[in-house]
C-alpha positions in Angstrom: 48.2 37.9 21.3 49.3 34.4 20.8 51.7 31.9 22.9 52.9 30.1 19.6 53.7 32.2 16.7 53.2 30.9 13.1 56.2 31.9 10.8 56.7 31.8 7.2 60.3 31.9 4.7 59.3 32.8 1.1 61.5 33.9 -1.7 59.1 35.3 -3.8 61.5 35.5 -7.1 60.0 39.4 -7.4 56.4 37.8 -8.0 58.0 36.3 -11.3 56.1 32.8 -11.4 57.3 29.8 -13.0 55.4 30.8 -16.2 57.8 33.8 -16.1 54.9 36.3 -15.7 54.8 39.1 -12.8 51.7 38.1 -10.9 52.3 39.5 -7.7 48.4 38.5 -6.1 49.6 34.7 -6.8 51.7 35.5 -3.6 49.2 37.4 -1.5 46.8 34.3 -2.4 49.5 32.3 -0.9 50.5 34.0 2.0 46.8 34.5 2.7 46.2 31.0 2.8 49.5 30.0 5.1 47.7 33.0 7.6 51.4 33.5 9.5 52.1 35.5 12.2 55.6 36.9 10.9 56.5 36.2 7.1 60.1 36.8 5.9 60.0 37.9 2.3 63.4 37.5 0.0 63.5 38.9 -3.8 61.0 42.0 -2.9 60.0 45.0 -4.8 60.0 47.4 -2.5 58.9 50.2 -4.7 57.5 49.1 -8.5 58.9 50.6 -11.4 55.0 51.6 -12.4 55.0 53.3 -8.5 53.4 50.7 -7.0 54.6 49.3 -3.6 54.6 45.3 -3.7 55.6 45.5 0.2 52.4 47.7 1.1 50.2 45.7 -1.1 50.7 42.9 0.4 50.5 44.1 4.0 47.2 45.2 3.5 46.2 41.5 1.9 47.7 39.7 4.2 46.3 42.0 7.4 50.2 41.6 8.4 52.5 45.0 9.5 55.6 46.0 6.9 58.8 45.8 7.7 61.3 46.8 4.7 64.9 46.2 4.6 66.0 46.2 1.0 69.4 46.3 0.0 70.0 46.6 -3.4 68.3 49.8 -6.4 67.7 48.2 -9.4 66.6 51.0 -11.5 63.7 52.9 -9.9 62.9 50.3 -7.0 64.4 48.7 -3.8 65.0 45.1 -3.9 65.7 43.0 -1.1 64.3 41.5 2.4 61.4 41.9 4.3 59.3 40.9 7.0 55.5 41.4 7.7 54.0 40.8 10.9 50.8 40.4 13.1 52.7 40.9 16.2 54.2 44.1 17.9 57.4 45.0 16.7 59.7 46.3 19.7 62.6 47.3 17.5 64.3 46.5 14.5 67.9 46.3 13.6 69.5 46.2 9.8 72.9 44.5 10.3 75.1 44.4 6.7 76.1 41.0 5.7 77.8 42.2 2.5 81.2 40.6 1.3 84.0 42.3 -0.6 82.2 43.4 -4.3 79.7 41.3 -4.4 75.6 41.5 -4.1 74.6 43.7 -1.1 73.4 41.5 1.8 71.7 42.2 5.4 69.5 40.7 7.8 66.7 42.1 9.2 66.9 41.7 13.0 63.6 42.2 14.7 61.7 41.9 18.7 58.4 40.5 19.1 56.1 41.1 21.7 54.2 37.8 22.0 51.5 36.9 24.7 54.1 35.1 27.3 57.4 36.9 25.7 59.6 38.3 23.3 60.6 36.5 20.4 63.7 37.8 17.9 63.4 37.2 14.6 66.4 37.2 12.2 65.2 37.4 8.7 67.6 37.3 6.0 69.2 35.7 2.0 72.5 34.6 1.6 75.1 34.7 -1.2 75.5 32.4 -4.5 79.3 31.9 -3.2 80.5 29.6 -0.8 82.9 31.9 0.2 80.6 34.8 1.1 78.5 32.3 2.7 80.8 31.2 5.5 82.0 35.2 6.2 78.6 36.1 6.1 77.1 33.1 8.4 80.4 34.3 11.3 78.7 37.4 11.3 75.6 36.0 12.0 76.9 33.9 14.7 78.3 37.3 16.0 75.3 39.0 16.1 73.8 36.1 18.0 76.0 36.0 21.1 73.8 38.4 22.6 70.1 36.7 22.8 68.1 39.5 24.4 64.8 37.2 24.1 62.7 34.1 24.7 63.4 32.4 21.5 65.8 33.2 18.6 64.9 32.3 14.9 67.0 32.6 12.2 65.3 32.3 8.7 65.6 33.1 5.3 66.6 31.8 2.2 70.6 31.0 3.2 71.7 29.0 -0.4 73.0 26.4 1.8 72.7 22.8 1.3 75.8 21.0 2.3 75.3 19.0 5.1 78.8 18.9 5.9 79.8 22.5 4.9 80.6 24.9 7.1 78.3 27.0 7.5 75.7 24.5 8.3 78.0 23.0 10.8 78.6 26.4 12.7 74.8 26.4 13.0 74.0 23.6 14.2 76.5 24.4 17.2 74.7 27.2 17.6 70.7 25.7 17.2 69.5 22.6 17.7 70.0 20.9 14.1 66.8 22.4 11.6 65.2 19.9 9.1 66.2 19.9 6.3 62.9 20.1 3.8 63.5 20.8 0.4 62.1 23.8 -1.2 63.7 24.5 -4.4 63.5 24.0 -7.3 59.1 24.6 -6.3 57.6 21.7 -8.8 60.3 19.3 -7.8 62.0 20.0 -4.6 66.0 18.9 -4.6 67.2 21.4 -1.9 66.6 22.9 1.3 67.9 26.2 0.7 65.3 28.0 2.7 65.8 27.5 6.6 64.1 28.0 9.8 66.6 28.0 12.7 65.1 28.0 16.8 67.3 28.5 19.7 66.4 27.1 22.3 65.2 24.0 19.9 62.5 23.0 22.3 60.6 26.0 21.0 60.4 24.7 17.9 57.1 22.6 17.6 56.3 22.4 14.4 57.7 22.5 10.4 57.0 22.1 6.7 57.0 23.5 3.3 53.7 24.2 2.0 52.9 22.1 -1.4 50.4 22.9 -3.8 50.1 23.6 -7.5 49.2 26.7 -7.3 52.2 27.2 -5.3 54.4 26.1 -7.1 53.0 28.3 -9.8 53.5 31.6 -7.7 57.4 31.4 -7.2 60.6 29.0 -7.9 60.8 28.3 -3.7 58.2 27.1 -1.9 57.0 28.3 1.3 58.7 27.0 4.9 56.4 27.1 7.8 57.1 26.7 11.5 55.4 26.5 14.5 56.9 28.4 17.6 56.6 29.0 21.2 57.1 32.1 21.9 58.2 31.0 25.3 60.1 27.7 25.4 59.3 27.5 29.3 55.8 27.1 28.4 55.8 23.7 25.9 54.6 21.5 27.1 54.7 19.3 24.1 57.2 16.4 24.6 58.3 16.3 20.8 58.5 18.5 17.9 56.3 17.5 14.5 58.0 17.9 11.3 57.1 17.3 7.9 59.4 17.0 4.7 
């Protein structure tokens, strides 16, 4: 096992590329080549309608374990969030996020074992709204009174951009403030709505959104990497790298 683990936001946009075609080995290719330790997935087939599982496929490209947490049936499949991961999982918790009527929303809310600790990762995608936003950020913050590990990350795709908007602000009490790369729209990135959050932020050594064409081919986000220490006591690097 590893002392710094290697985590990876994507919102796949269901495999639909930018070309509007459903190529869903242009995102194994990428999440082969990024080699993570623990992937969040947003915008997942769980189940094809053709019987095909997306989720297992990719597992077994990636080498990675399957987590599934989807949230919404769209005809015959599950749609939603996901995680796959190299490391242990210890448990796993599914904690709704939805608001009043709209789009169903969790987060996926899963312990690592890692070399030299337990890391907790909290994988999840946030409403269009503003509104749903802020009630669904509180119940994050809820959720997060309690650490229970080394190092906290919160990541996902959150549809938040606002500097100065709420929910961002409630964060940042929360974490050390996050970079803010920009990863969508994937040709020309305006906005960093996909977000890798690290309590305590001296664990956080490392971050950037992977660029290629290819990439930005495969999906309408682009990929959000970070580098973590699974156990913050054990940095001993002075200051964290990060790359917009």
């Amino acid at each position: 096992m590893k002392q710094v683990a290697r985590l990876c936001t994507y919102n796949v946009h269901a495999c639909v590329g930018r070309d509007g075609r459903y190529r869903p080995e242009r995102i194994a290719e990428v999440l082969a080549g990024i080699d993570a330790d623990i992937v969040a997935l947003q915008e997942v087939e769980i189940r094809g309608d053709d019987g095909s599982d997306l989720l297992e496929s990719l597992a077994q490209h990636t080498g990675l374990a399957p987590v599934a947490g989807p949230v919404l049936l769209r005809g015959q499949y599950r749609f939603g969030n996901a995680l796959l991961a190299r490391f242990p999982v210890k448990k796993v918790i599914r904690h709704d996020l939805s608001w009043s009527n709209r789009e169903p929303r969790d987060v996926i809310d899963a312990f690592f074992e890692c070399d030299n600790g337990i890391l907790r990762v909290m994988a999840t995608h946030l409403g269009l709204r503003p509104i749903e936003r802020r009630e669904q950020v509180l119940k994050l913050l809820a959720h997060l009174e309690a650490r229970h590990a080394d190092a906290v990350v919160l990541m996902g795709d959150l549809n938040e951009w606002l500097l100065w908007g709420r929910p961002l602000r409630w964060l940042r009490r929360h974490f050390t403030a996050t970079p803010d790369i920009r990863t969508f729209p994937a040709r020309k990135p305006l906005f960093p709505l996909d977000q890798i959050w690290v309590e305590p932020g001296r664990a956080l050594l490392s971050m950037e959104a992977v660029r290629s064409p290819a990439i930005a081919e495969a999906s309408d986000h682009l990929p959000l990497v970070a580098e973590v220490a699974c156990n913050p006591d054990s940095v001993t690097q002075p200051q964290p790298i990060w790359s917009r």
